[in-house]
N, C-alpha and C positions, 0 to 999 in steps of 0.2 A: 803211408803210401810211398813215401820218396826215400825212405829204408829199405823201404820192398823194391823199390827201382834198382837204386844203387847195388841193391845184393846183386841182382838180375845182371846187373852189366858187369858189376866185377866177376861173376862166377863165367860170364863169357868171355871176359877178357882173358882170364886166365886160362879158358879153353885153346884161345887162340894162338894167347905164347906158349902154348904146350909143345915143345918138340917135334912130337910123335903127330900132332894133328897134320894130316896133308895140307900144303900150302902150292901147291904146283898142280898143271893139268895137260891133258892131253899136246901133241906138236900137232896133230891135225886142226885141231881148233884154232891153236896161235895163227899156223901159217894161212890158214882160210880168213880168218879176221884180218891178221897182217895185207894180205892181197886186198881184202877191199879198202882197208883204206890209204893205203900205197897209192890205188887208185883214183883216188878223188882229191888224194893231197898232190899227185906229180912228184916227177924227180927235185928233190933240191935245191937244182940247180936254177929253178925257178923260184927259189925261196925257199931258205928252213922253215919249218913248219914247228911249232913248240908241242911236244904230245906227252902228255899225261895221264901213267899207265897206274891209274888209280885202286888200290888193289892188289899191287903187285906179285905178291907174298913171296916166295924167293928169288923174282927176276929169272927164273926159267923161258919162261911163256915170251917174254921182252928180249930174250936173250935169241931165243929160236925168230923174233919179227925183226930185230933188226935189221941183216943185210938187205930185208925189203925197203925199209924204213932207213936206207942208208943217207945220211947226210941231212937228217930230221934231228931235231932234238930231244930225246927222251929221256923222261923224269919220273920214276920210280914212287911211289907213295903206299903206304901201309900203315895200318895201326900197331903190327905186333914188332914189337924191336925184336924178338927172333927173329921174325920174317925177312926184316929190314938188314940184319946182319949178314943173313944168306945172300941177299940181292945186292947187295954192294959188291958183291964180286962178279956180277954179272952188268951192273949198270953202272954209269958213270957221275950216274944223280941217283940217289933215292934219299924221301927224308920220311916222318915221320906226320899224317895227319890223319884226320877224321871227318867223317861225312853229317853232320850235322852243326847247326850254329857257327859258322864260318870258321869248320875245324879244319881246311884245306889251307895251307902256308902260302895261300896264294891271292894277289890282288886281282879284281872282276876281270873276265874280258881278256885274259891274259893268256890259254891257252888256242889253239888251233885246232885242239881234238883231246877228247879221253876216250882212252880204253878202257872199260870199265867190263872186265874179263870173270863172267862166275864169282859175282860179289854179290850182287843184288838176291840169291838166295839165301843167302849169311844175315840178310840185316832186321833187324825187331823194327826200324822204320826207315822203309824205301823212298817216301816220298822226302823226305826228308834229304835223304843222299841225292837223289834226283834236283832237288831244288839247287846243293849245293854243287850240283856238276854243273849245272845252267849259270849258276853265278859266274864261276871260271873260266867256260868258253865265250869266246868273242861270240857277236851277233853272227850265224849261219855257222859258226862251228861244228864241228862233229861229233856225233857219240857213237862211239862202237863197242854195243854190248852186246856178252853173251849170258845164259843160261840153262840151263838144259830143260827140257822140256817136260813137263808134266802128261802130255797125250802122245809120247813115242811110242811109235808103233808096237812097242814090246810091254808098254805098259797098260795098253788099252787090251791088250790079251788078258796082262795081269788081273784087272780090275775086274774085268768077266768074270775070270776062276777064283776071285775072293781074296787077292793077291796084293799087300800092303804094295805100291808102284814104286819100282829102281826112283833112285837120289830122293826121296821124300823120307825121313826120320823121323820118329816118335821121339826118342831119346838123346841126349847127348853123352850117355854112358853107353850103350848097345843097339846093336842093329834088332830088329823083330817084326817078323810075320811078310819077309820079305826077302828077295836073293842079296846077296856081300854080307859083309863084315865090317866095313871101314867105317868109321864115323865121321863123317867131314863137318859138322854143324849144318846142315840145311833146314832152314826156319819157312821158306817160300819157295811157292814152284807155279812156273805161270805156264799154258798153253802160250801158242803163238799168236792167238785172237786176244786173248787179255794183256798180253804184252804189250803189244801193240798199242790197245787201247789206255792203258795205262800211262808208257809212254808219252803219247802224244796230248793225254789230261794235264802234264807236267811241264805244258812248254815247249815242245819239240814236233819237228814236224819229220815224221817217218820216212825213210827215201826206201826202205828196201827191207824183207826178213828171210835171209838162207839157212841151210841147216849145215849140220857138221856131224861127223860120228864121234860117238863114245868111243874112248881106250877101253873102259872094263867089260865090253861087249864079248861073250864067246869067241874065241877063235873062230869055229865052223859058222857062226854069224854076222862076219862082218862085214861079208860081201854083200848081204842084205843089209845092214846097217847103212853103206855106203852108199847103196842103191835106193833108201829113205832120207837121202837127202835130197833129193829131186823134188822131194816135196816137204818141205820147209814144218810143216804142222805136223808130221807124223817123223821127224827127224829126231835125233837124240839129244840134239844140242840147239840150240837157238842163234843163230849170229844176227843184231839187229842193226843198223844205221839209220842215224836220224842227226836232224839238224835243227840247232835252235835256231828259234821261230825269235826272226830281226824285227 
C-alpha cells in the first residue's frame, strides 16, 4: 500500500513540474478575490498585514492583486519548483512548501491571511491542507479561497444532456466526454452548499461566498457568465472568505 501511495504522488508530482501543465488563471478572479480581501485587511498604513499566497504557481494571479494589496506583505508558496521559478519574477517572496504534516515553512499563527486560489481542486487530501492553513493563520485570520464550481450554470444544462461538467476530469492524460482540451489535474469539485460546509467542518467560520466568471467561457457567453455571478451557486467560480474560529 505505501508503494501504491508513493507511485500516486510521485506520478503527480511530476504532472505538476510539467511545463506545459497550466499553472495560472483567470485576472477576473485574482482581482475579485484581491478586492475582498484588500477589504477586510485596510490600507497599510494601518499595518502590514503578512499574506500567503499558498498555491501560487507562477505568481501571475499575486502579481495582477498586488497594487490592491499594496503595502501588505506577500509570500508566494508552491510545491512545483517550475512553478516557483516562474513566480520569483513576479514576487518578492516565494519559497517552496506543501500542505500536509507541517509542510508550510512557516511557524503557527504567523500569517494575517491565505490565498489559497483554485488549489483545493488539485489535492488527493483537502482536509489535510485545510488543517495546515489553520495552523498558519493567527486566531480570526483570513482564508480567501477559490474554486470553480461544480453546479455552474452551464454545467447543470450539461448534466441534463448527458454531458461529463466543464473543470471535472476523468483522466490526467486527456479530456473525455466533455467541452476543452486542457488538462489542468482537477481531482474535486465542490458546489457552493458543500463548500461552505466543508469549510466551516475544518475550523473556520465562513463570513461570505461570491462568484466570479471563467476566462474559458465562449466569447458570445460571457455576458451571461457575468450576469451568474449574482448568484454565487450557479457562478463559475467560487470566491469564499472565512476566518479562523479564535
Amino acid at each position: 500500500m505505501t508503494t501504491t501511495t508513493e507511485s500516486k504522488r510521485d506520478s503527480l508530482r511530476d504532472f505538476y513540474e510539467n511545463p506545459s501543465v497550466p499553472v495560472a488563471s483567470g485576472d477576473a478572479r485574482s482581482i475579485r478575490q484581491a478586492r475582498m480581501l484588500a477589504e477586510v485587511l485596510g490600507p497599510a498604513t494601518d499595518g502590514a498585514a503578512t499574506v500567503l499566497d499558498v498555491g501560487c504557481g507562477d505568481g501571475s494571479a499575486a502579481s495582477v492583486a498586488a497594487p490592491l494589496l499594496a503595502g501588505h506583505r506577500l509570500v508566494g508558496v508552491d510545491w512545483s519548483q517550475d512553478a516557483l521559478r516562474r513566480a520569483k519574477t513576479h514576487l518578492p517572496h516565494a519559497v517552496r512548501g506543501e500542505l500536509t504534516d507541517g509542510g508550510l515553512p512557516f511557524p503557527d499563527g504567523c500569517a494575517d491571511a491565505v490565498l489559497f486560489s483554485e488549489v483545493i481542486e488539485h489535492l488527493v487530501d483537502p482536509d489535510s491542507a485545510l488543517d495546515e492553513l489553520r495552523r498558519v493563520l493567527r486566531p480570526g485570520g483570513h482564508l480567501m479561497l477559490s474554486t470553480p464550481n461544480l453546479a455552474a450554470w452551464y454545467n447543470r444544462g450539461l448534466l441534463l444532456a448527458g454531458v461529463q461538467p466543464v473543470f471535472s476530469e476523468v483522466s490526467l492524460r486527456g479530456i473525455h466526454g466533455r467541452p476543452g482540451s486542457e488538462v489542468v489535474g482537477h481531482l474535486r469539485l465542490y458546489t457552493a452548499r458543500a463548500l461552505k460546509e466543508f469549510v466551516a467542518a475544518s475550523g473556520f467560520e465562513v463570513v461570505k461566498v461570491a462568484g466570479a466568471p471563467f476566462h474559458g467561457v465562449p466569447k458570445p457567453l460571457r455576458a451571461l457568465d457575468r450576469l451568474a455571478c449574482m448568484s454565487p451557486s450557479l457562478s463559475s467560480l467560487l470566491l469564499l472568505h472565512a476566518r479562523k474560529r479564535t
